[in-house]
N, C-alpha and C positions, 0 to 999 in steps of 0.2 A: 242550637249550639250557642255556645258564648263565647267572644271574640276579645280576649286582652290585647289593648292595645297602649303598649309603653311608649313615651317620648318626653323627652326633656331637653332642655339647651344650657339646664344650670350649670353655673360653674362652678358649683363647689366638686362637686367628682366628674369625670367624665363619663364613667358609669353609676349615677348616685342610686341607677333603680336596678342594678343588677341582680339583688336579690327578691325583689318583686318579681323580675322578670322570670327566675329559677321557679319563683311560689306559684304563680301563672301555670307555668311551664308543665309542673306536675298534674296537674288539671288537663291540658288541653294534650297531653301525649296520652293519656288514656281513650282520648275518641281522635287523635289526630284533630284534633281542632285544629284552625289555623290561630297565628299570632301578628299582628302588625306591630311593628316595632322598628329602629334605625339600625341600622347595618352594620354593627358592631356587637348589640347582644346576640348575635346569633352565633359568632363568634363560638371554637369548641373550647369548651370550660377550660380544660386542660392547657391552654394558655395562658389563663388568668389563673389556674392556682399555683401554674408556673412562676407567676407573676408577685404571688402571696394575697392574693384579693381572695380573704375568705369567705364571701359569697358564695366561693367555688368547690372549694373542700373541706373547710374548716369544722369540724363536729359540732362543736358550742354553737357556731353561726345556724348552721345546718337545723337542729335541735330547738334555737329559738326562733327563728323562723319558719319550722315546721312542712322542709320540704325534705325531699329525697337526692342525695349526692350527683348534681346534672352530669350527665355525659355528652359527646356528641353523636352517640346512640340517637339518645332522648331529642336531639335538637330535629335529627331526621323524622322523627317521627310524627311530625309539628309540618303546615304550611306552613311555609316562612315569607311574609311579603317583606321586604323590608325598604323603609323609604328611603327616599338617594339623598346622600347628602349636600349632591349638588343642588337640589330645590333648596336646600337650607341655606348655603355656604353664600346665595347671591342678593337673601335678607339680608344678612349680617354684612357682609360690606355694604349695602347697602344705608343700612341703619349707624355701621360703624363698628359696633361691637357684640357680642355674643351674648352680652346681657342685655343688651336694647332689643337685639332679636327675640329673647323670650321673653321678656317684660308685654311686649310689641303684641307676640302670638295668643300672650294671657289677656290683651283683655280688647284686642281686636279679629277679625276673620282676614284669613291668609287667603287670596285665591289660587294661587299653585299648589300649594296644601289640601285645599278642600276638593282640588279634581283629579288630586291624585286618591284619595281618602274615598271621596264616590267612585272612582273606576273600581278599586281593590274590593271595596265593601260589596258592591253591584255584581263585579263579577265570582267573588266568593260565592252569595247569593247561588249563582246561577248554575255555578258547578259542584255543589253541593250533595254527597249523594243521596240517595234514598227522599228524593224530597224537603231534606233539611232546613230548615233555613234560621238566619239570625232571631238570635231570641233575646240576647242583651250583650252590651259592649261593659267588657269590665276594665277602668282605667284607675290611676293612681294622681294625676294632673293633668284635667283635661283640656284643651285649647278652645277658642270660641269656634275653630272651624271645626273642630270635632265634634261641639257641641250641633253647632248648623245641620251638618251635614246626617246624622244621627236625628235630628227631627227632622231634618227634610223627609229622610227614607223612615222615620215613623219606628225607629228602635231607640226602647229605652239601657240609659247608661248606668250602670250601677258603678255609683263613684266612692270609691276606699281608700282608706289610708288607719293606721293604727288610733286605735282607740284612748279615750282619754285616760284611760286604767290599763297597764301596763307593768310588765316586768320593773324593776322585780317583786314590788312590792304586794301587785294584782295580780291575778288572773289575768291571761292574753285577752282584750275585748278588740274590736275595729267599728270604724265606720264604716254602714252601708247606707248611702244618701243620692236617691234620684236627682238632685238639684244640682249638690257640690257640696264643697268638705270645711267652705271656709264659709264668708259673709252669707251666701246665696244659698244656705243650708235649708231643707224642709224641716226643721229642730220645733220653730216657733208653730206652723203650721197643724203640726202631728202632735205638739204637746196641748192646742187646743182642742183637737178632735179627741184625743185621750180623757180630759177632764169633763166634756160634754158626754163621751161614754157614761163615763165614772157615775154619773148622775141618775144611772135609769140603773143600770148592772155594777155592784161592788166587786171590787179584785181585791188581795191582799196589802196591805201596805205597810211597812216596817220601817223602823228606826234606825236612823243611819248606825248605831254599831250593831242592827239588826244585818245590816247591809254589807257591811265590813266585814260579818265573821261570816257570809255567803262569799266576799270576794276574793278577800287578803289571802296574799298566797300563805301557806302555811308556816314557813318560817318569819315569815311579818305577825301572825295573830296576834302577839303580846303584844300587839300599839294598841288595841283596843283600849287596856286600861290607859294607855296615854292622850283619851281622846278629853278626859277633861282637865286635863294640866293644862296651869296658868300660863299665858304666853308670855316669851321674855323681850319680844319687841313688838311696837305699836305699828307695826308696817313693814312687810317683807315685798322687794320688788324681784319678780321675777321675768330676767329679759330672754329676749329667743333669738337665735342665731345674729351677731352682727349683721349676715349678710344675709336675708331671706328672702328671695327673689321673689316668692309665691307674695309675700307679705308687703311686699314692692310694687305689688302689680295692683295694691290694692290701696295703699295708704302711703304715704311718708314720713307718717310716725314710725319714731325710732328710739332706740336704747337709750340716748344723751337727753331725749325731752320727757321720756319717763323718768329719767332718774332727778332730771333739773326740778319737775313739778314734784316730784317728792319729797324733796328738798327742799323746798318752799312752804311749804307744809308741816313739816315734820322734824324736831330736833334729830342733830346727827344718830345721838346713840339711840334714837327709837327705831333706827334701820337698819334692815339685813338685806343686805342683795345676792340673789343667788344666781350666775350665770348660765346660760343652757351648756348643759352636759357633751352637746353634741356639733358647739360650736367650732368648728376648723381652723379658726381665726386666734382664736385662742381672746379673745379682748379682754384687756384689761380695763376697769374703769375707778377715777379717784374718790373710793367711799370708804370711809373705815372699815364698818363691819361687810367680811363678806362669809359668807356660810358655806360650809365647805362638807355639808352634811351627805352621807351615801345617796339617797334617794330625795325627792322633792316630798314624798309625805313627811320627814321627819325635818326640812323645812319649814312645812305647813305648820305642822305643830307647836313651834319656836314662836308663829308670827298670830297677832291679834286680826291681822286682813292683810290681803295680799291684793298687788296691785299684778298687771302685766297688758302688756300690748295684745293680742291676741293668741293667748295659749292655752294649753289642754290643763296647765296649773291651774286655769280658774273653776273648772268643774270641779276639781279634786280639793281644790281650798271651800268650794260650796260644800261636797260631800261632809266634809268635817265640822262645818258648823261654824266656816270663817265668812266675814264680807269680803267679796272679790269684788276688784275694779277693773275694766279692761277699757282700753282707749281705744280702740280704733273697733269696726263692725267685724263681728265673729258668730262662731256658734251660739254663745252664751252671754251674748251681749245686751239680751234684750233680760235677765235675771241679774247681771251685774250691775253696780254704779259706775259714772265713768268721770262722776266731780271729786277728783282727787280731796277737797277742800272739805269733802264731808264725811264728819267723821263717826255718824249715826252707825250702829252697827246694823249691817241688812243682811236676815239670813235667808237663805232660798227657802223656799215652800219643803215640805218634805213630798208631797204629792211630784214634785218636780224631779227631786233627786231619784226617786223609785223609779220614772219614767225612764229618764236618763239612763239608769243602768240597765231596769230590765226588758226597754222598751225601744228604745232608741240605739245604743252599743248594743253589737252582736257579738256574740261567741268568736272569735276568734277563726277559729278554723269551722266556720260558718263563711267565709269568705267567699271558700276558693269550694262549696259543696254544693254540685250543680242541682241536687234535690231542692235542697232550700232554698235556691237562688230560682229555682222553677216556681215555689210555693208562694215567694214575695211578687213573682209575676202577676199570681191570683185577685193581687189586693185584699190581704186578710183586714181586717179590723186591726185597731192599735191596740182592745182588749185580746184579741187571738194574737199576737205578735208578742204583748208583754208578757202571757200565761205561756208562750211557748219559750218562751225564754228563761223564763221563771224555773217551769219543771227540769230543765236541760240542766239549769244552774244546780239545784235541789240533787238529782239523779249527780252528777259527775261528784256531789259534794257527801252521797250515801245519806243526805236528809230524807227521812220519813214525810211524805207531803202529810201526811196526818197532825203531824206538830204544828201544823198553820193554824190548829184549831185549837190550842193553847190561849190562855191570854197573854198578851204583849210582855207582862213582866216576868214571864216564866219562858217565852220562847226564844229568847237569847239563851239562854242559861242550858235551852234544848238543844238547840242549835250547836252551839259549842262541843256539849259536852256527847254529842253522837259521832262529833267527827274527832275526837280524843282529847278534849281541853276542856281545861276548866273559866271560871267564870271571867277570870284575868286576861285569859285567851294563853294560857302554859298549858304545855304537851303535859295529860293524866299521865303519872308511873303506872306500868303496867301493872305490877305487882300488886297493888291497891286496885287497879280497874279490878282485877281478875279474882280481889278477896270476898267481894260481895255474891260475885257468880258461882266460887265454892260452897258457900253456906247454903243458897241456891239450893245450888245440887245433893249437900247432905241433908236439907229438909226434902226432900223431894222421897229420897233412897227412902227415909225414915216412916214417911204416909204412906210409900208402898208397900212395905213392911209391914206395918198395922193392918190395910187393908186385907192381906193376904189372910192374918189371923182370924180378923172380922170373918171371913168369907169360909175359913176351915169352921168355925165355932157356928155359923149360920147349916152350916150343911150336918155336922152335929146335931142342931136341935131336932131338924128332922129325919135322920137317921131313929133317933129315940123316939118321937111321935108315930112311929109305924108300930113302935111295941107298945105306947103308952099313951093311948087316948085320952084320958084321964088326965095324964101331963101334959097335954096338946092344951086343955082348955085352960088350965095355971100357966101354961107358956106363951098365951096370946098377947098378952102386952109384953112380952118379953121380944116375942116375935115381928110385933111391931115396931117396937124397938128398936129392932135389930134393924129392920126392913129403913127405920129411919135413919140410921145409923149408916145403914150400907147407902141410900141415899145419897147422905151427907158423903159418904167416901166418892161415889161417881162422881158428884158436884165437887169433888177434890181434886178426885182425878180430870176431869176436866180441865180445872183450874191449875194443874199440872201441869197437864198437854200444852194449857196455850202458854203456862210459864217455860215450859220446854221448848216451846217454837220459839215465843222471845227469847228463850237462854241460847239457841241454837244459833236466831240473829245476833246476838252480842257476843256471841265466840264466832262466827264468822266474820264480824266486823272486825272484834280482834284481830282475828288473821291478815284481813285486808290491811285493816292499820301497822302490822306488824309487817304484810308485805310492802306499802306504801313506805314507810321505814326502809328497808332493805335495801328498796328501789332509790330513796332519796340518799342513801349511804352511796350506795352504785354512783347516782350522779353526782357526789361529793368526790367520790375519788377519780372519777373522768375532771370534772372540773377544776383536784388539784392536778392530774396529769395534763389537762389543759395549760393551767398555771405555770409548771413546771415550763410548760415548752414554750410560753409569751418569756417567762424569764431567760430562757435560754435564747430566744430571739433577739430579747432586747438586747441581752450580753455581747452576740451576734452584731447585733447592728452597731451597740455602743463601739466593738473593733472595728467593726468594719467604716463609722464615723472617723473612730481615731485614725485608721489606715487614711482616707479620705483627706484629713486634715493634714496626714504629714505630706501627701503626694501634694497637696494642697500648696503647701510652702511651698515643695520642688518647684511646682511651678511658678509659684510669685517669683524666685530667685531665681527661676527659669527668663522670667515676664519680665524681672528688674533687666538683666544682662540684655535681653533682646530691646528693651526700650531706650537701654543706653545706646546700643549698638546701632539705632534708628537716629537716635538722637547723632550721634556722631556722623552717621550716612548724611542725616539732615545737613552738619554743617560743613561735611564737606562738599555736597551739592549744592550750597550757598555758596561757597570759596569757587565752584565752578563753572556757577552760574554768573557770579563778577566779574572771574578770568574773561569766560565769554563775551562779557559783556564791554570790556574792554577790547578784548580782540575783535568782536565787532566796529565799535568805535576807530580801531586804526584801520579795518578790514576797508572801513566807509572812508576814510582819509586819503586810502592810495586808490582806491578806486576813483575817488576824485579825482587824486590828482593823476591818475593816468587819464583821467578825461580829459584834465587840462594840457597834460602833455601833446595827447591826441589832436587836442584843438591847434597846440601849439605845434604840429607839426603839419596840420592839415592847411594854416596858414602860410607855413613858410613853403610848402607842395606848391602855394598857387601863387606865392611872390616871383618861389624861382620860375613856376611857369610865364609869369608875365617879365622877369629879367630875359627868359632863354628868346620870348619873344622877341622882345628888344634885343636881344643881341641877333636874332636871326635880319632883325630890320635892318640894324646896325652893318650886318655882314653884307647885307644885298646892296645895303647904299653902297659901302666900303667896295664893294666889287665891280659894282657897276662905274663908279667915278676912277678905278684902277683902269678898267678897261676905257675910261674917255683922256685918262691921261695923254697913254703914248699917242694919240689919234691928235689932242691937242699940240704937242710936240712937234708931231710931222709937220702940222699945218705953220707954226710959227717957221720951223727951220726952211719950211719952202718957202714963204715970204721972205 
């Protein structure tokens, strides 16, 4: 079994891999696979398309990422480990912030991470029925402890992310890379073992708008003729997300030093900058020209070389025949230049560009196909990988593999025109396809016609040789004749048959092409009724912004009045807190002075005590010498 396991800490969405997780999801609900992933995608869809995250419901979404409407059906059907967020939640304060945490987890080993990662994996492992056990872990950004932990127990990762050819312009491709998706790719490795192939056993190899009219989605073929138009600027810089964590975790080169070094280099008007499509940040940066083209190939087109930090623009500006620059270590950094300064034009090998697409990018929906994902276990050869990718390309595109054996200048012109286009890469009118296959058909009607006569007039001659021996021997070269005659008709009829089998595959291609047609009509009017209903959202949200904005005022005039009202509270809590402040003040005055008074009353307590003293003394003497009076008296009056 093969074990997706989603995790991220970016901050651009809080679910940025939700729809990975839905593509996964399809896959492993058919054997109940389990999934490891953080405790939110498990989450029942119907929240989130509650929510409007069209990961969830959205058809278009649905359709280009090529899974099946998730329910919480489907989520049951799935082990679900999911990690706790509280192992997460005590890096990041730790660290400080939630982008230090995953910067942190990309390019060091977590050990709370990793023993949680080996319990779940170990014990999947063990409860596993029927003997089953891990066969590869399929991830989208993998951590170094996922990486550890995954060699330690001896199961390889198959690391994906969308390819460098892409909607709309492409065909769906992806990466599939045992190493990793960015710097630490197997790209350099596998395109050597390929070329050392190449040397003992020939493969096909084709010319990039050999290449183009195999990949271009079908409404892009007509850029083919635009592959050799003059460029109108000397250098298109192409930036990627302001804020790319993954890109963080690897470099510090950034958006402001690519465009400074180009600028050094390069007059203003020789530049066009085109900013990534899928930037959330929206950044604006000060350059004159900026391109504002639908897709990055009609970009390319515009520019004589294209520079960029590490993006998937630089295979696609190689595919076309441009010099790529890339600055900092990537997939195709070792085919790019990265001295801005040099303005030599360097174009990739073509042996390189063939590998790239049909050897290295896989099919798309090759991804998530546990056959195939079993078959790359095998360790094919890079020539078995490229041929099997080759034919898949060829079969989905109704190419004859017999047209390989064309020469070069003729098999473009093949190519094109079996899948309905002419040499410019414009859709054949039917009308015209279908004038030649009439004629066809009345020469055909016309030789069977003859032959039939031949064949009456043959059986004639000898009808008559039964009665006329004689005429038998004057009729021998006549009958030989005939005999060579009727020959020639078999060898016609022959040549019929197989022009009938061919006419047979070119009206059924028709039909295909005419159903293909139908089909793409179908998804033209899903896509305006798509359209229809983003426009009705925005209108939606544009009210419901305006709603916003008036509730908005309510409460700034809400917000003024209460902050006046504070303000006013404020100063009369200052008017109160002065009051106070003063009432303390005299509060401290009489409390004084009752102390003084106290003191002064506690004094005069102990004066009168020492007066009543004295008067007590006073009274004793005064009494005592009262009572010695009369006694004195007596005595004088007896003498």
């Amino acid at each position: 079994m093969f074990i997706p396991v989603i995790f991220t800490l970016s901050i651009e969405s809080d679910l940025r891999y939700l729809w990975i997780f839905y593509k996964y999801l399809n896959l492993a609900k058919k054997f109940g696979w389990p999934i490891i992933s953080q405790e939110k995608y498990f989450e029942d869809p119907a929240k989130y398309a509650k929510m409007g995250m069209f990961e969830a419901f959205h058809p278009a979404t649905l359709e280009l990422y090529e899974y099946e409407k998730p329910t919480e059906y489907d989520i049951s059907l799935i082990q679900k480990y999911a990690i706790p967020d509280s192992l997460l939640t005590s890096l990041i304060e730790k660290l400080g912030s939630q982008s230090d945490a995953w910067i942190y987890l990309l390019r060091n080993r977590y050990e709370p991470l990793e023993k949680y990662l080996h319990t779940v994996i170990r014990k999947i492992n063990s409860q596993a029925p029927n003997g089953e056990s891990i066969e590869g872990i399929l991830t989208f950004n993998s951590t170094m402890s996922l990486l550890y932990i995954a060699k330690k127990l001896k199961i390889p990762v198959f690391h994906n992310e969308w390819g460098s050819l892409r909607p709309p312009c492409y065909r769906k491709t992806a990466y599939l890379d045992f190493k990793g998706t960015k710097k630490n790719s197997e790209l350099e490795d596998r395109y050597n073992k390929f070329t050392t192939e190449t040397q003992t056993v020939s493969c096909p190899i084709f010319s990039r708008k050999e290449i183009l009219s195999l990949i271009l989605d079908y409404s892009y073929m007509d850029a083919i003729s635009k592959f050799d138009n003059e460029p109108e600027f000397e250098m298109g810089i192409a930036t990627p997300a302001s804020f790319d964590d993954i890109l963080l975790s690897e470099t510090y080169n950034n958006n402001l030093e690519l465009i400074l070094t180009v600028r050094r280099n390069y007059l203003e008007d020789e530049v066009v900058l085109r900013t990534h499509p899928g930037d959330v940040s929206n950044a604006k940066y000060n350059i004159r020209n900026v391109d504002n083209s639908k897709s990055s190939m009609d970009f390319i087109i515009k520019c004589r070389r294209v520079a960029t930090i590490n993006s998937n623009v630089a295979f696609e500006t190689m595919l076309w025949g441009k010099t790529a620059y890339t600055t900092s270590n990537g997939h195709y950094n070792f085919k790019a230049l990265d001295n801005l300064s040099e303005k030599d034009e360097n174009i990739a090998d073509i042996e390189f560009i063939n590998f790239v697409v049909f050897g290295y990018l896989i099919p798309y929906e090759f991804m998530t196909d546990e056959k195939y994902l079993r078959w790359r276990l095998t360790n094919p050869s890079e020539l078995e990988i490229y041929n099997y990718h080759l034919d898949y390309y060829l079969s989905c595109r109704g190419v004859d593999k017999q047209l390989l054996n064309l020469p070069p200048e003729q098999r473009l012109y093949a190519f094109l025109e079996c899948q309905g286009f002419d040499a410019a890469g414009k859709r054949l009118n039917d009308a015209e396809t279908n004038k030649e296959l009439i004629s066809i058909l009345n020469r055909t009607e016309s030789l069977s016609e003859q032959n039939v006569q031949i064949k009456y007039l043959f059986n004639k001659i000898h009808q008559l040789l039964q009665y006329n021996k004689e005429l038998g021997e004057s009729l021998d070269w006549h009958i030989e004749h005939v005999k060579k005659q009727q020959t020639h008709i078999e060898y016609q009829d022959s040549e019929m048959a197989k022009l009938g089998e061919s006419l047979d595959w070119h009206i059924e291609h028709v039909k295909n092409q005419q159903t293909h047609i139908e089909y793409q009509d179908s998804e033209m009017a899903k896509l305006g009724e798509s359209l229809d209903w983003h426009i009705e959202h925005v209108k939606n949200q544009q009210t419901h912004i305006e709603y916003q904005d008036s509730e908005m005022a309510k409460l700034g005039e809400s917000l003024d009045w209460h902050i006046e009202h504070v303000k006013n509270q404020q100063t009369h809590i200052e008017h109160q807190n002065t009051e106070m402040a003063k009432l303390r003040e005299s509060l401290d005055w009489h409390i004084e002075h009752v102390k003084n008074q106290q003191a002064h009353i506690e004094h005069q307590d102990s004066e009168m005590a020492k007066q009543k003293e004295t008067l007590l003394a006073m009274e004793n003497s005064f009494s005592w010498r009262i009572t010695r009076i009369p006694r004195a008296i007596k005595r004088r009056m007896l003498k």
